[in-house]
C-alpha positions as CSV (number, residue, x, y, z in Angstrom):
1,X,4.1,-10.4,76.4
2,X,7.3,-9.8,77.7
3,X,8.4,-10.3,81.8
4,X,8.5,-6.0,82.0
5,X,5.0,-5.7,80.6
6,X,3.2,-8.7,82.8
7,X,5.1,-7.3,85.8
8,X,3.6,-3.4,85.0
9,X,0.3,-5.0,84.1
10,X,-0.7,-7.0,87.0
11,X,0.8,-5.1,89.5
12,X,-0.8,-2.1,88.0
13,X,-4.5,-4.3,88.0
14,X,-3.9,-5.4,91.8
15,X,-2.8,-1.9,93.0
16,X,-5.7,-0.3,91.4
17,X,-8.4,-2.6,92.7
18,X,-6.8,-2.2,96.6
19,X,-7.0,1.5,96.1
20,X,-10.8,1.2,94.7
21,X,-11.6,-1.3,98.1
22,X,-10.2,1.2,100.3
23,X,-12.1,3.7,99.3
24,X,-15.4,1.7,99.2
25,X,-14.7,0.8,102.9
26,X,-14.3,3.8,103.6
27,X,-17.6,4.9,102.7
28,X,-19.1,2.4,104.0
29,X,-18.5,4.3,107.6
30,X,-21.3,6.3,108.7
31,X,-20.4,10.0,109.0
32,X,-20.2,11.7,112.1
33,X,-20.7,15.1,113.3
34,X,-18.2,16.4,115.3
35,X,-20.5,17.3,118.3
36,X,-21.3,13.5,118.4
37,X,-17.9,12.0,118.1
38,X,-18.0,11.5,121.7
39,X,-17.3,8.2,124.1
40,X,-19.9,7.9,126.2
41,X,-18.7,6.1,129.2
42,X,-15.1,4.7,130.7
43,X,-15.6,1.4,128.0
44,X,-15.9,3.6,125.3
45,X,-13.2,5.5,126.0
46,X,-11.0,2.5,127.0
47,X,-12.3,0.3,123.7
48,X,-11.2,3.5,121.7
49,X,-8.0,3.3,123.2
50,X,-6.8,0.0,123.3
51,X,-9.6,-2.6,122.4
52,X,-11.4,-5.4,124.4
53,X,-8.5,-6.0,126.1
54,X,-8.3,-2.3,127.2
55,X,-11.7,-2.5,128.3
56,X,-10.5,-5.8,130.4
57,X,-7.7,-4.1,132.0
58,X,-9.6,-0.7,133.2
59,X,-12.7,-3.0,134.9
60,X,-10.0,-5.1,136.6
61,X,-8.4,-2.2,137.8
62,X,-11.4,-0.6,138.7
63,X,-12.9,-3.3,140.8
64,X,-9.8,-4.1,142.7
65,X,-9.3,-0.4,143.4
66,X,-12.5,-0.6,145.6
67,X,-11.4,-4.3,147.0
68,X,-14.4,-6.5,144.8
69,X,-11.3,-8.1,143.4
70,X,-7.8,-9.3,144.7
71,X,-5.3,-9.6,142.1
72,X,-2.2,-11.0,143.6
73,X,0.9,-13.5,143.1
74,X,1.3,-15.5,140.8
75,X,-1.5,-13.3,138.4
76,X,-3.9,-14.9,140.7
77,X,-7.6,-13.0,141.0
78,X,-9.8,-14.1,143.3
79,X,-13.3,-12.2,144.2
80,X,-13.9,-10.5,147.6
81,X,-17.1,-9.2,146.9
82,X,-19.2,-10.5,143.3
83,X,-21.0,-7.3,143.1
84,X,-21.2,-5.9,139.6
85,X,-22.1,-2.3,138.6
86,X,-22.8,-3.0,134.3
87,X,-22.3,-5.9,131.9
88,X,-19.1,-5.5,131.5
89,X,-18.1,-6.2,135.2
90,X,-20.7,-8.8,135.0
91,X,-18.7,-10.4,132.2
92,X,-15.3,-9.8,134.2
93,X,-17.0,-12.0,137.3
94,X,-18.5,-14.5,135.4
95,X,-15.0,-15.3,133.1
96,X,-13.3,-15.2,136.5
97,X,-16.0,-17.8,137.5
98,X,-15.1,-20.1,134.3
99,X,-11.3,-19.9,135.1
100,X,-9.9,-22.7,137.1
101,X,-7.4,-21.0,139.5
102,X,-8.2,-17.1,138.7
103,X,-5.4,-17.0,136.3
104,X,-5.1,-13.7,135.1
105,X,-4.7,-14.2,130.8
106,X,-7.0,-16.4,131.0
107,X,-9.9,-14.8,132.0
108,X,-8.5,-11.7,130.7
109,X,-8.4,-13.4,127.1
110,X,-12.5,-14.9,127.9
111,X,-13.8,-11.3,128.9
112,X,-12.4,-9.7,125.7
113,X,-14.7,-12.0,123.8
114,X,-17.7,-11.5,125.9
115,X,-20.8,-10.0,124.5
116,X,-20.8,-7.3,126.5
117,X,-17.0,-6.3,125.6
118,X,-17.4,-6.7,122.2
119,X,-20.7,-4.7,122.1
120,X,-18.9,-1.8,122.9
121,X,-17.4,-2.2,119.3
122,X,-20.3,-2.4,117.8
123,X,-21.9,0.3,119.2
124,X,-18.7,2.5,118.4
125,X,-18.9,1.3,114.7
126,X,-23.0,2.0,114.5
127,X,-21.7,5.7,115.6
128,X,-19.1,5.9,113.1
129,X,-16.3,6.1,115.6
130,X,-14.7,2.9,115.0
131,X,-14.9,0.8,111.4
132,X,-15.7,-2.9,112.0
133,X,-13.5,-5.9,111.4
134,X,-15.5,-8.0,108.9
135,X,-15.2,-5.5,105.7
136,X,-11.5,-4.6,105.4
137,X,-10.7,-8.2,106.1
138,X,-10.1,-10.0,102.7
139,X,-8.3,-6.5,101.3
140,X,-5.8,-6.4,104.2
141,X,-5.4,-9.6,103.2
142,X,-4.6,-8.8,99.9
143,X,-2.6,-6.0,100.1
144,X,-0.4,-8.2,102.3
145,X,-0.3,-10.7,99.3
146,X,1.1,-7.9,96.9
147,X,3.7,-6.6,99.3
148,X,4.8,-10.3,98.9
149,X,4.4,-10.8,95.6
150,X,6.2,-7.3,95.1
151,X,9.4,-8.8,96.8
152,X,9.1,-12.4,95.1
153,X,8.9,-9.8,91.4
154,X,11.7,-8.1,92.5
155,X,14.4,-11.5,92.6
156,X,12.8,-12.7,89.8
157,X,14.1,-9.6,87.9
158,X,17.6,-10.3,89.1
159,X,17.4,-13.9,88.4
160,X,16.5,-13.0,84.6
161,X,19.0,-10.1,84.6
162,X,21.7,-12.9,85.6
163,X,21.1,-15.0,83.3
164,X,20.3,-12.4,80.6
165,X,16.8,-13.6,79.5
166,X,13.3,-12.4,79.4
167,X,11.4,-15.1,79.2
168,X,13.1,-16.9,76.8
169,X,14.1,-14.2,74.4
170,X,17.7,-12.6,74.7
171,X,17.3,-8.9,76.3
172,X,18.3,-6.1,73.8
173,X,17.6,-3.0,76.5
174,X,17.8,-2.4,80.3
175,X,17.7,-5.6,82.5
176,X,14.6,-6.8,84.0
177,X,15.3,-5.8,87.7
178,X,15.6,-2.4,86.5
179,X,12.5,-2.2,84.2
180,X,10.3,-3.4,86.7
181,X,11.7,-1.5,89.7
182,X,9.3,1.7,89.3
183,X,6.5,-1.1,89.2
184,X,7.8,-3.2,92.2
185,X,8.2,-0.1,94.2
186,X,5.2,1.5,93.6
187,X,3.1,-1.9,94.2
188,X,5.0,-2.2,97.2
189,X,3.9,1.3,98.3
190,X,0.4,0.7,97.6
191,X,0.3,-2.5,99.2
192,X,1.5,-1.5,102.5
193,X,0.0,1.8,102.7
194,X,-3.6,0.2,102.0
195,X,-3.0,-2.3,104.6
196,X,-2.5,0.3,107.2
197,X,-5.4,1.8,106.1
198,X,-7.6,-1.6,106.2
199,X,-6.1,-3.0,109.3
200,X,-6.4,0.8,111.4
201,X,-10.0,1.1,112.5
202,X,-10.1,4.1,114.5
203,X,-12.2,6.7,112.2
204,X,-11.6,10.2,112.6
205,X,-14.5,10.6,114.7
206,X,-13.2,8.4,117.3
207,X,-9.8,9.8,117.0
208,X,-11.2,13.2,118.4
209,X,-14.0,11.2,121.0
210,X,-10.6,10.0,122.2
211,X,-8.7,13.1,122.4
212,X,-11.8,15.0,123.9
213,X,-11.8,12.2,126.6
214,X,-8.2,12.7,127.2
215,X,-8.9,16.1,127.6
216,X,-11.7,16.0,130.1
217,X,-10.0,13.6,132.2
218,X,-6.4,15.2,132.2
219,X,-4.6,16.2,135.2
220,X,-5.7,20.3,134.7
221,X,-9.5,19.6,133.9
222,X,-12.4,20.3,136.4
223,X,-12.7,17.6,139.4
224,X,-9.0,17.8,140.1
225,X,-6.1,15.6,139.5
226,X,-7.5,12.3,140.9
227,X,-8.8,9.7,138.7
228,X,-10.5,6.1,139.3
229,X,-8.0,3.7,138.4
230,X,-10.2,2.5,135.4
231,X,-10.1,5.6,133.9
232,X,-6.6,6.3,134.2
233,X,-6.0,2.1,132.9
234,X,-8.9,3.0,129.9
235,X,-6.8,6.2,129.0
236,X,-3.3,5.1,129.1
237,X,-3.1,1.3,129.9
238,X,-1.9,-0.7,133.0
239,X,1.5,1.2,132.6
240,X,0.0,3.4,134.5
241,X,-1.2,2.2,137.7
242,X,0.1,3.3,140.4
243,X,0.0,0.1,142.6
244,X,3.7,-1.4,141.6
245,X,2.7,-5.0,142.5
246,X,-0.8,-5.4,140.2
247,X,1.0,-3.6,137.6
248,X,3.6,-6.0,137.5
249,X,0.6,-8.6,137.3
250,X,-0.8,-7.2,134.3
251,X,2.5,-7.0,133.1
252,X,3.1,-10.6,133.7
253,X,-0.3,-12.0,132.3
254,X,0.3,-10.0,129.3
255,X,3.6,-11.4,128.2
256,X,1.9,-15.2,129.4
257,X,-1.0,-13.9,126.8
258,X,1.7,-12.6,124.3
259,X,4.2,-16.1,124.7
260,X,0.7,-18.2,124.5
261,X,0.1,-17.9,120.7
262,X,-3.4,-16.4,121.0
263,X,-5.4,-16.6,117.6
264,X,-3.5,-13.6,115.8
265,X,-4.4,-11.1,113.4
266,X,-2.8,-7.9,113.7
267,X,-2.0,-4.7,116.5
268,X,-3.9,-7.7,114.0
269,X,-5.9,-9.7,115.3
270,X,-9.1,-8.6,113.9
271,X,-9.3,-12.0,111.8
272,X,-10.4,-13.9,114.8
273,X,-13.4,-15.0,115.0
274,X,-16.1,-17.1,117.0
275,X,-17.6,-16.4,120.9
276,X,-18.4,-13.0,121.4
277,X,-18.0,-12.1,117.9
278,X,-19.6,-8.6,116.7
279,X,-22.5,-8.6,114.6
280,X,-20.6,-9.0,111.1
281,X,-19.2,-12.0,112.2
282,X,-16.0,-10.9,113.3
283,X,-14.2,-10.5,116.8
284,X,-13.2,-6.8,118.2
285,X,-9.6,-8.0,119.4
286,X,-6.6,-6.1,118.6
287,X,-4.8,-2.4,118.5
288,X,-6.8,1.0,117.2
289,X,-3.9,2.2,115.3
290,X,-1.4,0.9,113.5
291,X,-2.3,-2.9,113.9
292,X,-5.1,-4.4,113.4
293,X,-8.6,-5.0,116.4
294,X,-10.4,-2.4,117.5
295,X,-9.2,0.8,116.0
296,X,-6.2,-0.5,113.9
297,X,-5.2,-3.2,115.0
298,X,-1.8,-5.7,114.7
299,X,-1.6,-8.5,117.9
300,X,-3.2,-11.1,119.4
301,X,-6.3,-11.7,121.0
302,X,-4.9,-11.8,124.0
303,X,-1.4,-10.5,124.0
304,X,-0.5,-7.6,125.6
305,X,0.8,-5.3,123.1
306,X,-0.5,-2.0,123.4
307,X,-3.7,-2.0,121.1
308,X,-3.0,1.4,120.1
309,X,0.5,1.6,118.6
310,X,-0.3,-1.7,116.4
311,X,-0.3,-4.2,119.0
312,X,-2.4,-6.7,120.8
313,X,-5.6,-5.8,122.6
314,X,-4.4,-5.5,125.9
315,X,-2.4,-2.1,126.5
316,X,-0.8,0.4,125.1
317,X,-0.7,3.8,123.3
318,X,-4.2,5.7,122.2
319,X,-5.4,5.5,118.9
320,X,-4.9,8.3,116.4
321,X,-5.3,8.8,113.0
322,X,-3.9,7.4,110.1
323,X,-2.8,8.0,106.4
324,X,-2.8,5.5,103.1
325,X,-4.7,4.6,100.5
326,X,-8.2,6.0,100.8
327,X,-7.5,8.5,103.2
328,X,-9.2,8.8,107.0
């Protein structure tokens, strides 16, 4: 068999098979009717948007909006009244209890792998609105392997053009690197397109929970302008809070979470696993589009790249929908 025909033949095996797993994961999410593609509360909304880390972010906000929390210099927090309304502030107070100095990434990064924040994924997924980490995981990793291989193929060609063999046998047509370039190329596409595909979470169901929630909560929607700074935080990040000094204190723990090394993924991040893992095994932690954790996903665990434009889990851009292999 000559170089050409191996190149054509495996690339063509591998590329088929991701395109088969894509679709299989796919319809492994439950359908949704649009009347139910809904986020139920601000976690929902900010999960959707951003991950466990958004989910993080909006309580903090929240709870140092109505003075339970202090969040000051150097990314210090310190409690002022340990009063919890839900789990999820409960988990918020209890990291804050575990971390030695209040140091904001840290307990940031321990409340994203809380039960109660990484529920929320799992009750998203159960509904259909999110797809969980566990089942994509091996065929990310895979189409990532052919996008290499694709580029090793590719100056393997022009190494056996140079020297003008094919394996051992002297080359009576075209050269290798330009036989197997339609081959290369199209594994390449395959491979990169699928691994959008496996590493975005965010169904199309949640994309439109998400929108709606944008919608209800916009500045021209029924109860006015105002919004709790959780919400706003859930919606669009910590970008958007208004108090200058704690947003330069998210800003500031997330780059310390970002420069840290926190286990990556993807976003993604969605290959971590241990505490607080979801029910397949696997951690919620990462972006909802275009990365790898909650929706997409493509950071770390505890970075602070926006979760929604293929970041980290901590802030960023909302989750949308996405194209590739297999379709939304």
């Amino acid at each position: 068999m000559s170089y050409p025909q191996a190149v054509y033949l495996g690339l063509g095996a591998s590329s088929l098979l991701l395109v088969l797993g894509t679709v299989l994961v796919r319809l492994r999410t439950p359908s949704v009717r649009r009347t139910d593609a809904l986020a139920r509360d601000v976690w929902e909304t900010a999960f959707l948007a951003g991950g466990p880390g958004r989910v993080v972010d909006a309580a903090l906000a929240g709870m140092h909006e109505d003075g339970r929390l202090a969040v000051g210099g150097p990314g210090v927090v310190t409690v002022r009244q340990a009063l919890a309304q839900d789990a999820v502030e409960a988990a918020v107070l209890d990291a804050i209890a575990r971390t030695p100095g209040g140091a904001l990434a840290t307990l940031r990064a321990t409340a994203m792998h809380s039960p109660a924040v990484q529920d929320i994924g799992d009750r998203l997924a159960a509904r259909g609105l999110l797809r969980r980490p566990g089942p994509g995981r091996s065929w990310r990793r895979w189409a990532g392997v052919q996008r290499t291989v694709c580029g090793v193929l590719f100056f393997v060609g022009v190494l056996l053009s140079a020297t003008g063999s094919d394996g051992g046998d002297r080359l009576a047509g075209p050269p290798p690197v330009v036989t197997t370039l339609p081959a290369v190329i199209g594994g390449l596409v395959v491979g990169s397109l699928c691994r959008k595909v496996f590493t975005r979470r965010i169904t199309k169901a949640g994309s439109f929970a998400l929108h709606a929630a944008k919608v209800a909560h916009s500045p021209g929607a029924a109860g006015g302008a105002w919004q709790p700074a959780g919400m706003v935080v859930a919606l669009g990040g910590t970008a958007l809070i208004a108090d200058e000094l704690l947003r330069q204190q998210f800003e500031e723990a997330q780059r310390a979470a970002a420069g840290g090394g926190s286990a990556s993924s993807g976003s993604s991040s969605s290959d971590v696993s241990g505490g607080g893992s979801g029910s397949d095994g696997a951690t919620w932690c990462g972006s909802s589009d275009g990365g790898s954790g909650c929706g997409s996903g493509g950071s770390s665990c505890g970075s602070g790249a926006n979760c929604g434009g293929g970041s980290s889990c901590g802030g960023g851009s909302s989750c949308g929908g996405g194209s590739g292999c297999g379709g939304s």
